[in-house]
Every structure is written in structure tokens, then in C-alpha cells.
N, CA, C and O atoms as CSV, one atom per row, in Angstrom:
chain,resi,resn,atom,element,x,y,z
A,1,UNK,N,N,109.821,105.756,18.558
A,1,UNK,CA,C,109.167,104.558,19.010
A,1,UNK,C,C,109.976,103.872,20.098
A,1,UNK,O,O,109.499,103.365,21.114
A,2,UNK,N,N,111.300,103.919,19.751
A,2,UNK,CA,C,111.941,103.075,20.870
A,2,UNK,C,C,112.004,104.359,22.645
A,2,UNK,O,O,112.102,104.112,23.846
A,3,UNK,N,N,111.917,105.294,22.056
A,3,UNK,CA,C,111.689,106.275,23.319
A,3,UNK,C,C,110.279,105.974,24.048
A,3,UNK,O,O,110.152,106.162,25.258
A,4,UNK,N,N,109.384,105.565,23.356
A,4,UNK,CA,C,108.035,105.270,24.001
A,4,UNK,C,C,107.982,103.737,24.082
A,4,UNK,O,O,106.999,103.444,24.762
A,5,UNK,N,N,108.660,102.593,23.652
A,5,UNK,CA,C,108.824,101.314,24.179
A,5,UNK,C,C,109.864,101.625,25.634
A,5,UNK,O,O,109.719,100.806,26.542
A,6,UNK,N,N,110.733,102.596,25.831
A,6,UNK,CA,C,111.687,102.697,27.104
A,6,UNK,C,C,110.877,103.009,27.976
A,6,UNK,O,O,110.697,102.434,29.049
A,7,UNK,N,N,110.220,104.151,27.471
A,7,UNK,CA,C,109.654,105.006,28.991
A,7,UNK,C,C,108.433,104.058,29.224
A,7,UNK,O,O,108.107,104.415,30.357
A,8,UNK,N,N,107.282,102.775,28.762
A,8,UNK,CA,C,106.875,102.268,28.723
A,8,UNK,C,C,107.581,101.138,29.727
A,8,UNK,O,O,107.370,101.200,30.938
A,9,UNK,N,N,108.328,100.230,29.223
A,9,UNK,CA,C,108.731,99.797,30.591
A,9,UNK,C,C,109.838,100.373,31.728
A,9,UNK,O,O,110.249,99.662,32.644
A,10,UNK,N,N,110.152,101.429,31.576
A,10,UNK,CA,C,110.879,102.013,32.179
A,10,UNK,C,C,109.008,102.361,33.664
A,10,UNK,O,O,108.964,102.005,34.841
A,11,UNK,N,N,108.518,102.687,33.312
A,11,UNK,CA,C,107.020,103.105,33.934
A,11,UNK,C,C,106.618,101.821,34.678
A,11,UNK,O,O,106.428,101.772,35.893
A,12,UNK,N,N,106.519,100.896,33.915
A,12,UNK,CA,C,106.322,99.579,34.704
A,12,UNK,C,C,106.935,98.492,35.167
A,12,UNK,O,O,106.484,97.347,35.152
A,13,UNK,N,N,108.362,98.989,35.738
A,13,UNK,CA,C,109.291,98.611,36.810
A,13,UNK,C,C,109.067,99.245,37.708
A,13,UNK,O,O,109.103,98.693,38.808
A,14,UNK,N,N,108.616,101.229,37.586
A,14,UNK,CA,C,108.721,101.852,38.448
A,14,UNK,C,C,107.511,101.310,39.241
A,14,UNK,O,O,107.696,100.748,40.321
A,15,UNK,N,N,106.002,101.504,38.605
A,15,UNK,CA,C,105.222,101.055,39.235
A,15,UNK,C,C,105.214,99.948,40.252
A,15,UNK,O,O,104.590,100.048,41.309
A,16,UNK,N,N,106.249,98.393,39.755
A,16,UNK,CA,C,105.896,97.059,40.190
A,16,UNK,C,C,106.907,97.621,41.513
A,16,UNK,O,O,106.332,97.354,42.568
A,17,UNK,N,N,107.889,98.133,41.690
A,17,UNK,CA,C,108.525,98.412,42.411
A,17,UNK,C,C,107.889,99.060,43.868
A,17,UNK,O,O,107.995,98.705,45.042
A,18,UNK,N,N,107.119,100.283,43.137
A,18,UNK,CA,C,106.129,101.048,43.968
A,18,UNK,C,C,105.604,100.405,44.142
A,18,UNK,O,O,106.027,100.037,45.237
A,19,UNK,N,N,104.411,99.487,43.784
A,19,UNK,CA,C,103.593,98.733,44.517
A,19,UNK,C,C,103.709,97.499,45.323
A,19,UNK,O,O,102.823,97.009,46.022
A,20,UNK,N,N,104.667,97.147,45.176
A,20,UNK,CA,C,105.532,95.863,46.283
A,20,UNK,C,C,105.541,96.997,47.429
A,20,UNK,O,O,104.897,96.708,48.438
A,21,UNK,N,N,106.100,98.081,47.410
A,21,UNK,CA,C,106.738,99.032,49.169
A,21,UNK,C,C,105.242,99.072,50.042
A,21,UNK,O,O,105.616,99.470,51.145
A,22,UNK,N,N,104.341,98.950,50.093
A,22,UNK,CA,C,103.725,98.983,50.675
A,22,UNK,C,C,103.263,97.571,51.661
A,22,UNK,O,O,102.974,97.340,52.835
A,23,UNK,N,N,103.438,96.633,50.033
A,23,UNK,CA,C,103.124,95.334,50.778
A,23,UNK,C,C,104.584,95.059,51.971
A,23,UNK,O,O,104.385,94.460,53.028
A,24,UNK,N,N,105.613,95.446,51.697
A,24,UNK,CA,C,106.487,95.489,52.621
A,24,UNK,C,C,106.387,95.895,54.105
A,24,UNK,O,O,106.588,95.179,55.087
A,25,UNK,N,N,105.904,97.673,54.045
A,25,UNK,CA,C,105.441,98.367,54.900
A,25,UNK,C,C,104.817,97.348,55.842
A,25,UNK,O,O,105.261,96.839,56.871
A,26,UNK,N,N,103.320,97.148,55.013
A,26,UNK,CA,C,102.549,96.489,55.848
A,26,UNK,C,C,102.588,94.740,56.827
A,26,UNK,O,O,101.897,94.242,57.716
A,27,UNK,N,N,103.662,94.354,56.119
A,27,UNK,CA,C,104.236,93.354,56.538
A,27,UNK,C,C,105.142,93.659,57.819
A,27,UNK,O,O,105.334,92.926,58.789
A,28,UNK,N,N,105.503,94.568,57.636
A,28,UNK,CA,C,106.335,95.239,59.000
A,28,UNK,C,C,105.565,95.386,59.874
A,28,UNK,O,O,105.608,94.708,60.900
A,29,UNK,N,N,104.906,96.081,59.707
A,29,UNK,CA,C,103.560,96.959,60.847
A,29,UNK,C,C,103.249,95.449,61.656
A,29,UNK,O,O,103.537,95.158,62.817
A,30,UNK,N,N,102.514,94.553,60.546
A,30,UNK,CA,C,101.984,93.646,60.939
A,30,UNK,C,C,103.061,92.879,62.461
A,30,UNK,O,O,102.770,92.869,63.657
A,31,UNK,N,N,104.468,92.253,61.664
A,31,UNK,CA,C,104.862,91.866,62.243
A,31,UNK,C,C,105.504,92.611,63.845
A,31,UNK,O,O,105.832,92.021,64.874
A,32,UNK,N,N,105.508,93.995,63.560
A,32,UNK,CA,C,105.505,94.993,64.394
A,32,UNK,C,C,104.182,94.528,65.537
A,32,UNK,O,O,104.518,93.937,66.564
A,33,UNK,N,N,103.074,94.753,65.353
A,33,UNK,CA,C,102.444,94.404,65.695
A,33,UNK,C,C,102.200,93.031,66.620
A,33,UNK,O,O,101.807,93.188,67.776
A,34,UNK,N,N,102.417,91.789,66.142
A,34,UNK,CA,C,102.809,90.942,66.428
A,34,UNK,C,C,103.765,90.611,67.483
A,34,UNK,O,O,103.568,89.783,68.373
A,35,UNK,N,N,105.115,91.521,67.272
A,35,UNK,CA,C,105.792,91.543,68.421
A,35,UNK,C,C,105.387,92.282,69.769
A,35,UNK,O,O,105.713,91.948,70.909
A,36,UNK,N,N,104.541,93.447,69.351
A,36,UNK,CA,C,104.420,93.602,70.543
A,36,UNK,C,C,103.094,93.243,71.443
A,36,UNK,O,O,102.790,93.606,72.579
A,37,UNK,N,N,102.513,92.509,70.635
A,37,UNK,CA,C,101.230,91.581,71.266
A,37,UNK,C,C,101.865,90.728,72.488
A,37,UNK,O,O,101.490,90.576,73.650
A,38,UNK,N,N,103.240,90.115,71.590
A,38,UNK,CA,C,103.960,88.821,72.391
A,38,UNK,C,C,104.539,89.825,73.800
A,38,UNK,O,O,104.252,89.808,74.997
A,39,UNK,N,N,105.376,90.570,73.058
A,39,UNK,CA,C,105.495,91.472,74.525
A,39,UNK,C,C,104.638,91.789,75.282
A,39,UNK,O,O,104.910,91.716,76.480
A,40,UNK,N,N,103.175,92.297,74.839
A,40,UNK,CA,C,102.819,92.639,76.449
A,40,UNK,C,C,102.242,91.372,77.041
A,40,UNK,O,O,102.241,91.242,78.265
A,41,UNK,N,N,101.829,90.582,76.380
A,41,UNK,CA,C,101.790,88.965,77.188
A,41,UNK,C,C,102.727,88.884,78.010
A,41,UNK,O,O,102.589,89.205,79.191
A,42,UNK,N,N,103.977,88.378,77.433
A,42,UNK,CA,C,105.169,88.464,78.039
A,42,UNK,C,C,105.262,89.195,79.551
A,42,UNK,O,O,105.589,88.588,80.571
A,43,UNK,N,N,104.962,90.399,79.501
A,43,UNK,CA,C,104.940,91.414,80.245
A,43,UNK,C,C,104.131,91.406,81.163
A,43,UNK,O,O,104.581,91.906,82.194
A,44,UNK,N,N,102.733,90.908,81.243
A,44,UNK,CA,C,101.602,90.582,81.579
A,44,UNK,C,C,101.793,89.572,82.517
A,44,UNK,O,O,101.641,89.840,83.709
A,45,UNK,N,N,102.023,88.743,82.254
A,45,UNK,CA,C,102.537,87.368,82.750
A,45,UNK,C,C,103.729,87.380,83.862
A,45,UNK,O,O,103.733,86.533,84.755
A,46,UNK,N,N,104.923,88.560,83.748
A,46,UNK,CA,C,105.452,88.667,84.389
A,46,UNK,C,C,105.173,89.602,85.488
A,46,UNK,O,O,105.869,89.299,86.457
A,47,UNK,N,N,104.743,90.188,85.618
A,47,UNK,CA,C,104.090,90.929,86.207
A,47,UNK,C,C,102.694,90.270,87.333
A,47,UNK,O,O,102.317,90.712,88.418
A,48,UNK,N,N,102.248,89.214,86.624
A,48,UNK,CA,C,101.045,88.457,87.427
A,48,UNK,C,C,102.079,87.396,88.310
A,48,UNK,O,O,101.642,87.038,89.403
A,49,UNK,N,N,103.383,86.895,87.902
A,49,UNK,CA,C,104.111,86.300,88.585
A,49,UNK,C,C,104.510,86.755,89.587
A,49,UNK,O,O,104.543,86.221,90.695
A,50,UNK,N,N,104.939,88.066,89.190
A,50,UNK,CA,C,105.430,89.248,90.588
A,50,UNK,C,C,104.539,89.839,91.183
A,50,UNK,O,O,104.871,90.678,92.020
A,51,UNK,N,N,103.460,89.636,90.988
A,51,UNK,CA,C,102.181,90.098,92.029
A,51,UNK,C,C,101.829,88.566,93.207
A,51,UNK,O,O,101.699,88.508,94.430
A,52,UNK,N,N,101.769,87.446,92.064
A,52,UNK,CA,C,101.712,86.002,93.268
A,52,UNK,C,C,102.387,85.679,94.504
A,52,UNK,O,O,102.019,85.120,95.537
A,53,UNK,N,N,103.870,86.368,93.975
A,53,UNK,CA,C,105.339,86.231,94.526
A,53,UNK,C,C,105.045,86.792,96.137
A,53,UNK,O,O,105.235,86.336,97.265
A,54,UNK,N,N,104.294,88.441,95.378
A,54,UNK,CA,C,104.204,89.712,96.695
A,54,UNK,C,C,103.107,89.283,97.436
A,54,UNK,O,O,103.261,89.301,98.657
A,55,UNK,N,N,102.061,88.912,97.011
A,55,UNK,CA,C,101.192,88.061,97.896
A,55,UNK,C,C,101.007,86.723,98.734
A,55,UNK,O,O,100.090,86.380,99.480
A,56,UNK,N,N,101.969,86.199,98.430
A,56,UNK,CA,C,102.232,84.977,99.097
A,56,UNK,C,C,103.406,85.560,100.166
A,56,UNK,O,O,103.666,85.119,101.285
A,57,UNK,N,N,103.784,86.248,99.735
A,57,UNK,CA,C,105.365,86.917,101.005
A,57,UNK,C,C,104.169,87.933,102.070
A,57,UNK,O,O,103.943,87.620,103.239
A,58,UNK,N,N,103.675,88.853,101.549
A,58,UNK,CA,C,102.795,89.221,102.632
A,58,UNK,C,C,102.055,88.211,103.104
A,58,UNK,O,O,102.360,87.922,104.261
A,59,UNK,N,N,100.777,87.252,102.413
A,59,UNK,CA,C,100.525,86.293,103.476
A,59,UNK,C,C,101.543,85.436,104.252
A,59,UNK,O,O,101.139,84.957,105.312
A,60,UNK,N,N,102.487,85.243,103.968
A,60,UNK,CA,C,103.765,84.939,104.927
A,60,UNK,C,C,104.294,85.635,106.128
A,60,UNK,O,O,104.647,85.185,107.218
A,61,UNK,N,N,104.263,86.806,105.673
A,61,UNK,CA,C,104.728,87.577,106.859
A,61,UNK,C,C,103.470,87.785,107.982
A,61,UNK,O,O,103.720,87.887,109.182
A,62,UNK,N,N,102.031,87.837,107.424
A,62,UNK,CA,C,101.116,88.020,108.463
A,62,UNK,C,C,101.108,86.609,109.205
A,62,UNK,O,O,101.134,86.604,110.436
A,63,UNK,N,N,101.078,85.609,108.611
A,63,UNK,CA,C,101.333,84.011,109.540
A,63,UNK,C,C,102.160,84.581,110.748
A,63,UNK,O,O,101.778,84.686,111.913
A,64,UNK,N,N,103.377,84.925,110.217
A,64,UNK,CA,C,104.653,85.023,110.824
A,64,UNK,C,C,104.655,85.911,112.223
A,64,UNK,O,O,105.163,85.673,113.319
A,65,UNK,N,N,103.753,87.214,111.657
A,65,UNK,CA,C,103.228,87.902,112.477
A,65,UNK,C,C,102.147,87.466,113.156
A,65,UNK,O,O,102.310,87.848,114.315
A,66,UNK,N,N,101.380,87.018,113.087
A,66,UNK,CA,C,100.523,86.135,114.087
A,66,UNK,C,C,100.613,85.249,114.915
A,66,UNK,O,O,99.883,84.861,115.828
A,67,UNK,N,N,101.819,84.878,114.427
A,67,UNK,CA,C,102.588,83.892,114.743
A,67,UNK,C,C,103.327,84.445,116.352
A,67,UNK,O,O,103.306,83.960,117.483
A,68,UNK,N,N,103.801,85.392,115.901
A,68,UNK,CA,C,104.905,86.321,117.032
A,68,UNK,C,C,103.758,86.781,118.011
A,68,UNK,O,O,103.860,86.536,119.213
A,69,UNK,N,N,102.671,87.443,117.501
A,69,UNK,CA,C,102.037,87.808,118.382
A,69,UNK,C,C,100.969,86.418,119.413
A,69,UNK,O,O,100.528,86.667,120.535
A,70,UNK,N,N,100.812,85.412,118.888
A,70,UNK,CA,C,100.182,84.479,119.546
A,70,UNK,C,C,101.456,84.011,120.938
A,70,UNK,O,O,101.366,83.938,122.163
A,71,UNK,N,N,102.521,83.788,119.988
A,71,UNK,CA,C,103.524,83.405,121.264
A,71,UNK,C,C,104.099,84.861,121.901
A,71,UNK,O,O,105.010,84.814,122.728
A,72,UNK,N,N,103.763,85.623,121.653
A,72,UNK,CA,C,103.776,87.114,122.984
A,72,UNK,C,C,102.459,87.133,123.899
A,72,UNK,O,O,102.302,87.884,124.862
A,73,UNK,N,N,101.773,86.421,123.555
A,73,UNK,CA,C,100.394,86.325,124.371
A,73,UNK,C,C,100.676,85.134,125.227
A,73,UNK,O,O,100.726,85.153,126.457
A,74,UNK,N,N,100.907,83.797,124.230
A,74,UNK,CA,C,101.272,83.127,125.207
A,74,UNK,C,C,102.401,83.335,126.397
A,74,UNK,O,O,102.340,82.967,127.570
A,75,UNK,N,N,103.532,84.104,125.653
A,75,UNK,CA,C,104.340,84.253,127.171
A,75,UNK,C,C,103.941,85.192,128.534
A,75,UNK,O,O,104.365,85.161,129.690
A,76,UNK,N,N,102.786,86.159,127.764
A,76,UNK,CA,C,102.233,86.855,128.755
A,76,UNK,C,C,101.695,86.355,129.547
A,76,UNK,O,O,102.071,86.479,130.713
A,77,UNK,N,N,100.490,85.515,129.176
A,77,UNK,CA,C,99.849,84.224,129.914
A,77,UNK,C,C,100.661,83.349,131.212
A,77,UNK,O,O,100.352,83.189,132.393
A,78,UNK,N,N,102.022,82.804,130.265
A,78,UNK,CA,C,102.541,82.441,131.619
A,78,UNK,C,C,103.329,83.360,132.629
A,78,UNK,O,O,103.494,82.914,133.765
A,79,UNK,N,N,103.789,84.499,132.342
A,79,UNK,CA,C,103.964,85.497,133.308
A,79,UNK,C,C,103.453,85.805,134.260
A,79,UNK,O,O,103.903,86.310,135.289
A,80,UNK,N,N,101.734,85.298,133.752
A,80,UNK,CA,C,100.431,85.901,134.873
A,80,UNK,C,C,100.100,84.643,135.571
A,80,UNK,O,O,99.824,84.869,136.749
A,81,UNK,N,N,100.024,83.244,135.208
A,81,UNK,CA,C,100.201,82.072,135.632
A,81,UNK,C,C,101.415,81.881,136.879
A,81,UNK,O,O,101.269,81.387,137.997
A,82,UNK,N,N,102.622,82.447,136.263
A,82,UNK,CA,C,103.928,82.431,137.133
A,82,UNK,C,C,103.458,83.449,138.071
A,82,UNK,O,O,104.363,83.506,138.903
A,83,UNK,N,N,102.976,83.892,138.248
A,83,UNK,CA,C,102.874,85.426,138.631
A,83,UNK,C,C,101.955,84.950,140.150
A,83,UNK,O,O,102.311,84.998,141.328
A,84,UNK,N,N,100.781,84.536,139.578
A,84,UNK,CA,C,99.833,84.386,140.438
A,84,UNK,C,C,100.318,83.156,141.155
A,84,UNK,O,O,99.709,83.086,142.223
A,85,UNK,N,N,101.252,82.048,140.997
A,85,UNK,CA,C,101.683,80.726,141.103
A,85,UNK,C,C,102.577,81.373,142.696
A,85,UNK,O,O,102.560,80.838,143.805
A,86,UNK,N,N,103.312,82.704,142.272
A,86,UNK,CA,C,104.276,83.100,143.392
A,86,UNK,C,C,103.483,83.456,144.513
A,86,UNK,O,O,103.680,83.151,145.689
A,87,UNK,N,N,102.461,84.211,143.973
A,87,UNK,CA,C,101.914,84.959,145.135
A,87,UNK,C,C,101.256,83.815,146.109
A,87,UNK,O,O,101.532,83.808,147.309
A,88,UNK,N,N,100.212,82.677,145.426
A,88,UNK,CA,C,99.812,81.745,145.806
A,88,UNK,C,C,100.634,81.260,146.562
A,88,UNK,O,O,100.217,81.211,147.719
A,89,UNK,N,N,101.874,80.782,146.382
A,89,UNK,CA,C,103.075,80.472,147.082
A,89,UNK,C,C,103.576,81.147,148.477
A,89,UNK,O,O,103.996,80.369,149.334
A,90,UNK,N,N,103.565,82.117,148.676
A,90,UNK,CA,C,104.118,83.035,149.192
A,90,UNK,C,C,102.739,83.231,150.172
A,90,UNK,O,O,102.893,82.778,151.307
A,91,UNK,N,N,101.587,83.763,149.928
A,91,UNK,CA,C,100.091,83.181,150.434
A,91,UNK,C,C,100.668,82.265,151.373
A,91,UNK,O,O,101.263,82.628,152.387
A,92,UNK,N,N,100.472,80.967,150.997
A,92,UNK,CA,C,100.767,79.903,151.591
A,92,UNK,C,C,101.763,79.999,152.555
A,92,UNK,O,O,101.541,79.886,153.760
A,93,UNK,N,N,102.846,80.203,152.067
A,93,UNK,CA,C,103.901,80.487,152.879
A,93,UNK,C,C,103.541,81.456,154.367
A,93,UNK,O,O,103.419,80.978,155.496
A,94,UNK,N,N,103.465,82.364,154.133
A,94,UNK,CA,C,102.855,83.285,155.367
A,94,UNK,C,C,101.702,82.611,155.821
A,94,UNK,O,O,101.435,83.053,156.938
A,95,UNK,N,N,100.917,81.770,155.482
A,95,UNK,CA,C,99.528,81.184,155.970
A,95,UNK,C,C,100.227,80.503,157.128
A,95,UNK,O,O,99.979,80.628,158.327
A,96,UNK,N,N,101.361,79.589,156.404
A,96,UNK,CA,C,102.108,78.514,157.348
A,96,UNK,C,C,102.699,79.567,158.470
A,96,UNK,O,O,102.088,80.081,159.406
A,97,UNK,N,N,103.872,79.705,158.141
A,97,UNK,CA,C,104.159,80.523,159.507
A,97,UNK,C,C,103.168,81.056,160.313
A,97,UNK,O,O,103.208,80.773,161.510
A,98,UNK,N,N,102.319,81.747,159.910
A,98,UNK,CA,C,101.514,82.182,161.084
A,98,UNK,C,C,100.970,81.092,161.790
A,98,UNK,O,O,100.813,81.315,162.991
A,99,UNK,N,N,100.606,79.866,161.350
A,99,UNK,CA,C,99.959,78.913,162.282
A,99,UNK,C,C,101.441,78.026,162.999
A,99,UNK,O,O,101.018,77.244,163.851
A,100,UNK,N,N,102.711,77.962,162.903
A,100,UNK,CA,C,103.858,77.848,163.009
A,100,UNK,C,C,104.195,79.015,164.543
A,100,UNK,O,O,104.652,78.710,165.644
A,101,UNK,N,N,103.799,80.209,164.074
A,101,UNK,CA,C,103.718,81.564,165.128
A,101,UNK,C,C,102.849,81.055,166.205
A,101,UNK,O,O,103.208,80.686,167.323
A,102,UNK,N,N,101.503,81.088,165.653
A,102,UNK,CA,C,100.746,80.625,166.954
A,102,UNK,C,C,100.999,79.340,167.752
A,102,UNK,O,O,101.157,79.431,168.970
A,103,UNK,N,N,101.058,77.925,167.024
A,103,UNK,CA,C,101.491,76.956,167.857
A,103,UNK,C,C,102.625,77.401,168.758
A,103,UNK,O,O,102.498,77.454,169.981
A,104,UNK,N,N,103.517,77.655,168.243
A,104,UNK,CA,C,104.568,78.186,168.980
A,104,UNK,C,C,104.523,78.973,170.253
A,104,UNK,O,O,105.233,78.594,171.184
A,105,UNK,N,N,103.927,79.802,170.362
A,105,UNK,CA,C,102.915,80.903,171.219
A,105,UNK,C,C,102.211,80.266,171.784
A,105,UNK,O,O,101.744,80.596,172.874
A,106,UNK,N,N,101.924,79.060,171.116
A,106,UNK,CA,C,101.157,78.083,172.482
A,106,UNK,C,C,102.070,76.793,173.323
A,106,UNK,O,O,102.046,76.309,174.454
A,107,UNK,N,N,102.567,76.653,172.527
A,107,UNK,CA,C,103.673,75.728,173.140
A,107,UNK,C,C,104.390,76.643,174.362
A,107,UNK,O,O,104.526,76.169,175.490
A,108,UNK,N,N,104.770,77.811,174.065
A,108,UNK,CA,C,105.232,78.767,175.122
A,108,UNK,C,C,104.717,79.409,176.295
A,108,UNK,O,O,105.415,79.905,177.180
A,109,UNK,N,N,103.552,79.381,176.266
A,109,UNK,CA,C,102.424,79.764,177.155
A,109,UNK,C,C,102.104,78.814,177.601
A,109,UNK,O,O,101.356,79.150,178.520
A,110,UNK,N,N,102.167,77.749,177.575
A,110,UNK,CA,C,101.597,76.265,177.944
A,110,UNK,C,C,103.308,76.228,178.868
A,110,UNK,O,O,103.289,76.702,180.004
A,111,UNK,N,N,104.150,75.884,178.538
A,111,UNK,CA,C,105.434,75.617,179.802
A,111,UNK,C,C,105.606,76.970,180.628
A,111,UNK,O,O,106.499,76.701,181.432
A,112,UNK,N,N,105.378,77.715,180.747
A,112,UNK,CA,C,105.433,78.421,181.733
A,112,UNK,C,C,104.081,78.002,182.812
A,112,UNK,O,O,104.168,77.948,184.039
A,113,UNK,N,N,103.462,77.866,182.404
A,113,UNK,CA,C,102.249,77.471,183.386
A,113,UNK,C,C,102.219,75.823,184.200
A,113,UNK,O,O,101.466,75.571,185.141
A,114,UNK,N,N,103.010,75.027,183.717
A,114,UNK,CA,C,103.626,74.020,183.860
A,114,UNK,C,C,104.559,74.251,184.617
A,114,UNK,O,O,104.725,73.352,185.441
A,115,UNK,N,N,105.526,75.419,184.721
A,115,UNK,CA,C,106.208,75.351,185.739
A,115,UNK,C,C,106.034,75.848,187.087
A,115,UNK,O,O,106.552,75.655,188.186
A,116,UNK,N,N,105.145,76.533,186.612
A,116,UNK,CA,C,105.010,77.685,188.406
A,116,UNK,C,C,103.872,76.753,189.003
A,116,UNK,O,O,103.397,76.994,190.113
């Protein structure tokens, strides 16, 4: 009798024992679980930060670049402004002398005839 009162609760320690490991298990999993929910949030989030980051630096750099290229246009602009400003100049310039040439040519042709 006392061999079948032992193995009797000797049986139902083993059992209560066994049947707690699971609730354990599953408490793990769970919290397993749990952690890595938080992680890929975590992860998620960082990642949408480092995508904002890369998109705001490329729209930066195209400003920047538009930027460079508006003032390469503009300096072209005044190159062709300067450009045409010389020739205009220079135009002018030869316009003058030649009427400078001719008066002259007449002033000279005019005293010789005056003298003889």
C-alpha cells in the first residue's frame, strides 16, 4: 500500500511538473514573439528614417544642381552679352574712325586746293 500511495504521488508531481513546461514554452514563444514584433517596428522605423534622410539629400543635391546649372547659364548669358557689348564697341569704334578717315581726307583735299 505504501508502494502505491508513493508511486501515486510520486505520478502527480511528475505530471504537475510536466504540465507547467509547456505553459513555460509557450510563454517564451509568446514573449519571443513579442520581441520581435518590437524589433521589426524598431527596424521599420529606422529604415523609413533612412529613406527621409536619402530623399531629402537627393532633393538637395538636385536644388544644388540646378542651382549650378542656372548660374552656368547665367554666366553664359553674360559672356554673350559681353561678347556682343565688344563687338558693338569695336563696330562703333571702326564706324568712328572711318568718318574721322574721311573728314580728314577732306580737310586734306580742301588745303591743297586753297593753296594753288
Amino acid at each position: 500500500m505504501k508502494n502505491v500511495i508513493a508511486a501515486l504521488i510520486a505520478t502527480l508531481f511528475a505530471t504537475a511538473a510536466f504540465a507547467q513546461a509547456p505553459a513555460v514554452v509557450k510563454a517564451d514563444a509568446k514573449l519571443a514573439a513579442t520581441v520581435a514584433t518590437v524589433d521589426a517596428k524598431e527596424v521599420k522605423a529606422v529604415v523609413k528614417a533612412d529613406a527621409k534622410v536619402a530623399k531629402a539629400e537627393v532633393k538637395a543635391d538636385a536644388k544644388v544642381a540646378a542651382t549650378a546649372a542656372d548660374a552656368k547659364a547665367d554666366v553664359a548669358v553674360a559672356k554673350a552679352d559681353a561678347k556682343a557689348a565688344k563687338a558693338k564697341a569695336h563696330h562703333n569704334s571702326v564706324k568712328a574712325n572711318a568718318k574721322t578717315d574721311v573728314a580728314g581726307a577732306a580737310v586734306t583735299s580742301a588745303a591743297p586746293a586753297a593753296t594753288k
